[in-house]
N, C-alpha and C positions, 0 to 999 in steps of 0.2 A: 061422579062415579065414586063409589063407595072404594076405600079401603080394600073391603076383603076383595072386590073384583078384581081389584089391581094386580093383587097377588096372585090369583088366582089366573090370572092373566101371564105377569111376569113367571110363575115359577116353572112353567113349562119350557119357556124360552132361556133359563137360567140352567134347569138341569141338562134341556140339549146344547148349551154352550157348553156344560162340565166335560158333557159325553165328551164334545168335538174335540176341548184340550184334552181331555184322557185319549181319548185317541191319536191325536197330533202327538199328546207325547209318548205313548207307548210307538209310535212311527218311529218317531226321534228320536226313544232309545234304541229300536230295530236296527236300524237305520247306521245309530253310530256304530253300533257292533256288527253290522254286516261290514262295513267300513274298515273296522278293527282286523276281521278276519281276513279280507282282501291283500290287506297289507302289512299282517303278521306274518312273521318266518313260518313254516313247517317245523313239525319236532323232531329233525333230523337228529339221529344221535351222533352220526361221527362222519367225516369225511370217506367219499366215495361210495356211498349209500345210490341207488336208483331203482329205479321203478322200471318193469317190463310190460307193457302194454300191448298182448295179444290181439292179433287181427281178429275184429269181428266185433271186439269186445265191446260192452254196453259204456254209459256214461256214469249208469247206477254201479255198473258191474269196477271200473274203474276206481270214481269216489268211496266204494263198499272195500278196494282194497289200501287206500289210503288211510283208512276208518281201522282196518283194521291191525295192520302194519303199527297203530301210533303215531302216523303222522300228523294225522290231525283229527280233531274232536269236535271238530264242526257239525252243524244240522247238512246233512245234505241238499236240505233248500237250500242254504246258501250257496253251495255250490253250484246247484241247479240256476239261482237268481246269477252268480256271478258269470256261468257260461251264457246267458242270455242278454246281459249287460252287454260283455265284450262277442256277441255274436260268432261264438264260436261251438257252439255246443251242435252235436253231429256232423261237426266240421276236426276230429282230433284223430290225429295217423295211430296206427301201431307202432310197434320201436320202443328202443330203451332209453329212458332220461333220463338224463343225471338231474341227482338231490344233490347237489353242493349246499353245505351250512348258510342259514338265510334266504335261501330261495322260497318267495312268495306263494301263493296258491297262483293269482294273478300270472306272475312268470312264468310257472310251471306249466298252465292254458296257453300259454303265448308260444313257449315252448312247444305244444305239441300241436297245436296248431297251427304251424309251421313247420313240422316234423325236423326239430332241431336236435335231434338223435344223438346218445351220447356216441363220439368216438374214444376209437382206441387205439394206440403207437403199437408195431411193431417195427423194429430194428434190425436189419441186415446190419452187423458188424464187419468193419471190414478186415480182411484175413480170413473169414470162415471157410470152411470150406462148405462142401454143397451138402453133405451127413450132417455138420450141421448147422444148415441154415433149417435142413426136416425135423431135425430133433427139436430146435427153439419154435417151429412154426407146431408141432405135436406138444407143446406146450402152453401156447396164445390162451388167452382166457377167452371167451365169445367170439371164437374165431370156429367154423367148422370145419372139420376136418376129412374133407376129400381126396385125401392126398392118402391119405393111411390105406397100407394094403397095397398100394401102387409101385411098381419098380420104375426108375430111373426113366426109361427109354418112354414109357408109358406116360409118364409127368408132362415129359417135353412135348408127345405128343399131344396132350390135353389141353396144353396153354400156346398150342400153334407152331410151335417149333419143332415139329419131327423131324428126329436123326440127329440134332444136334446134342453133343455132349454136355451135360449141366455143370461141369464144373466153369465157374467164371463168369458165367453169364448173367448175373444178378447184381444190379449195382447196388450197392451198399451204402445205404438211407434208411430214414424212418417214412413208412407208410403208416397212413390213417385209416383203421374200416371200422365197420360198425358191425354189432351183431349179427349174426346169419351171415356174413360175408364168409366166403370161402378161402381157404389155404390158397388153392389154384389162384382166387384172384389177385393176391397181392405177388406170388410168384408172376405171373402172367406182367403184372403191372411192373413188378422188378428187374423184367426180363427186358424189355420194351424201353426202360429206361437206361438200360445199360447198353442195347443197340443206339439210342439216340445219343449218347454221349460217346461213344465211340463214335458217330460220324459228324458229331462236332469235332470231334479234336484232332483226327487223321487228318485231314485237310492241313491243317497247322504246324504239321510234326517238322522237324529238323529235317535238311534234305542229306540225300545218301545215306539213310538208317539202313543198318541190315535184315530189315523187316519189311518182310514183301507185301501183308496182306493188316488189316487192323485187328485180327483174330492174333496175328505173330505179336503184335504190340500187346496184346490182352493176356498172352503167355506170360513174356516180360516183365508185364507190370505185377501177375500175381508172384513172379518171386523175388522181385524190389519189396512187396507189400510181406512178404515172409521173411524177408530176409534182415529188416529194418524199419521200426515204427518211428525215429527219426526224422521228424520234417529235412532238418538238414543235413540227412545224406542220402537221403532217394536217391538225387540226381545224381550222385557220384556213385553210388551203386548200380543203379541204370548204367551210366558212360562205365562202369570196369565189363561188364557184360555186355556191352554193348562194343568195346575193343575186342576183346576176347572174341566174340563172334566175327566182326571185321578179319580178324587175325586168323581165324579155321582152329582154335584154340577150342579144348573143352569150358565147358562152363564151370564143372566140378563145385553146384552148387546144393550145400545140403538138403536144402527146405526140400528141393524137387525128390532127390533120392528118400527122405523121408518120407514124403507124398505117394510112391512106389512100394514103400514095405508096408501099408496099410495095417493091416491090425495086428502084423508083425512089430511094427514098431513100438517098443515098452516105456520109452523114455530118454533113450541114450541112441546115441550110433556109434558103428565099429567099422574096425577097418575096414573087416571081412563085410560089411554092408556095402561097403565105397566098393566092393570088387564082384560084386553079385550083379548081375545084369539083370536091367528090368526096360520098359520101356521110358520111365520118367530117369533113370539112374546118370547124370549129367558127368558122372566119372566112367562110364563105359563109351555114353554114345554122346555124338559133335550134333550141337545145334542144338534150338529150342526140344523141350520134353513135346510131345504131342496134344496135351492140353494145356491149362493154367492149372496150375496145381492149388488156387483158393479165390477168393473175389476181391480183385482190389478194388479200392475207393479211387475216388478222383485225381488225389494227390499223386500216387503210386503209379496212374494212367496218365498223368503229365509227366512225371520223371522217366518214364519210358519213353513218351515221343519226344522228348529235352532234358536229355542226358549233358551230363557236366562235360564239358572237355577236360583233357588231362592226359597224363600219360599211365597214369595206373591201371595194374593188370591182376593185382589181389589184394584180396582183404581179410582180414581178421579179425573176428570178436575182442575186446578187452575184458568181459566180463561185468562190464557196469552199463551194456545197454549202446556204448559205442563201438565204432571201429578203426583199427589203423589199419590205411593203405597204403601200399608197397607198388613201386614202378617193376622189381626185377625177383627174379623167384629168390636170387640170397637173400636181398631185403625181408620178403615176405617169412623165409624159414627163419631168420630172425625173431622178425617178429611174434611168430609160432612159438617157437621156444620159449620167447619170453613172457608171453599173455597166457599159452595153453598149457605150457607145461611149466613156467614160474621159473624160467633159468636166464633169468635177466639179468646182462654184465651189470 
């Protein structure tokens, strides 16, 4: 066999081998860079960044806003190959996802393919009152707001409670929702959680309290939780009101009569307020105010069912966030004079 035949032979089977590496390697560079893309960051610019992903929405419709956000500068084949890969593609919820810095394309599929939706804290502080726990919930970022427009009585009734009074009833925690959640539903969910913890604890409370009902305990505890942020004197501020009531003694506690002049109240209290009747006014009328006058936390709803023992019957501010207790009213004007008005022997 001649020479030229051979050639002529071989060069056919020499350029289709070129093809086959030209093409194994242009796979190979595919291949690496599809690789690349999978398990590169997004171009997230700054922390807290996410994406909203509308019911209905396409896949194209989707990767077309990631494209154009700047998140990423991928071919959307690639995306389209990598939803295919991980068998997820027309398998991705609606919802909001968080972009936290370094989150994958990869992740971000896994994510919503699992509808791992970003959350969001909202915070019942304890001491608020129920004005505003409305005002901070009128403020929630992706929270809707159902609530606006609605009076008091109207609230209660929407989250199953009709009739009862909203001040106290909210236990004071952080709840998690996600977008589209409702005002009503973390109310509703905070409401629920403060009946459940109140009939954890009444069960357990000290026996012979002067508290008939775990509603009187929830009075209580919200003007322990006004009265004093204090870990270590709830429970001595709980037992002086809680003698005091023993006793058929007035309570003659601020926080409540402040709670009473409502938006009379500028910043200061006067005498002539201690002598104005109202229903919360604890210097006219004997016995618990008729509601709680804010929402206490846990701590505040233990120091009221496990009040200190003692013999103390008033207390005083010092002015730096403590207070002194007096067993007898000399003691106490004492100590008045000397912490409120600075005439200390």
């Amino acid at each position: 066999m001649s020479r030229t035949t051979i050639r002529g032979r071989l060069l056919p089977r020499l350029l289709a081998l070129l093809a086959l590496l030209a093409i194994g390697g242009a796979l190979l560079v595919g291949w690496r860079d599809f690789s690349r893309f999978s398990a590169a960051p997004l171009q997230v610019a700054s922390a807290g960044e996410s994406i909203d992903i509308a019911r209905g929405s396409s896949f194209k419709g989707i990767v077309d806003e990631l494209r154009q956000r700047g998140l990423s500068t991928a071919s959307p084949l690639y995306w389209r190959l990598l939803a295919e890969q991980m068998r997820v593609a027309g398998k991705l919820h609606a919802g909001e996802y968080a972009l936290p810095p370094g989150i994958t394309p990869r992740q971000l599929l896994i994510n919503m393919a699992t509808g791992k939706v970003l959350q969001h804290d909202f915070t019942i502080v304890d001491g608020w009152t129920f004005a505003e726990l409305r005002q901070a919930l009128a403020r929630a970022d992706k929270l809707k707001h159902d609530s606006a427009g609605l009076d008091d009585a109207t609230i209660m009734q929407r989250i199953g409670a009709p009739g009862e009074a909203p001040e106290g009833r909210f236990l004071p925690e952080t709840y998690a929702y996600v977008k589209g959640d409702s005002d009503l539903d973390i109310l509703k969910r905070a409401h629920a959680a403060m009946d459940k913890m109140l009939a954890t604890l009444w069960p357990g409370r000290d026996k012979d309290l002067p508290l008939a009902t775990p509603y009187d305990a929830l009075i209580l505890a919200s003007i322990v939780e006004k009265e004093t942020g204090r870990a270590d004197e709830r429970a001595r501020i709980a037992g002086v009101f809680v003698r005091r009531l023993e006793d058929h003694m007035l309570l003659q506690t601020d926080p409540s009569v402040i709670y009473g002049m409502g938006a009379s109240y500028t910043g200061s209290i006067h005498k002539s307020d201690l002598t104005t009747d109202t229903p919360y006014n604890t210097y006219t009328r004997p016995g618990l105010p008729p509601t709680p006058i804010a929402m206490p936390g846990k701590p505040a709803l233990l120091a009221a069912l496990h009040p200190a023992p003692g013999k103390s019957l008033y207390f005083v501010a010092r002015g730096d966030g403590r207070h002194v207790f007096a067993d007898t009213l000399e003691e106490h004007n004492r100590n008045v004079d000397c912490y409120q008005r600075k005439h200390c022997p």
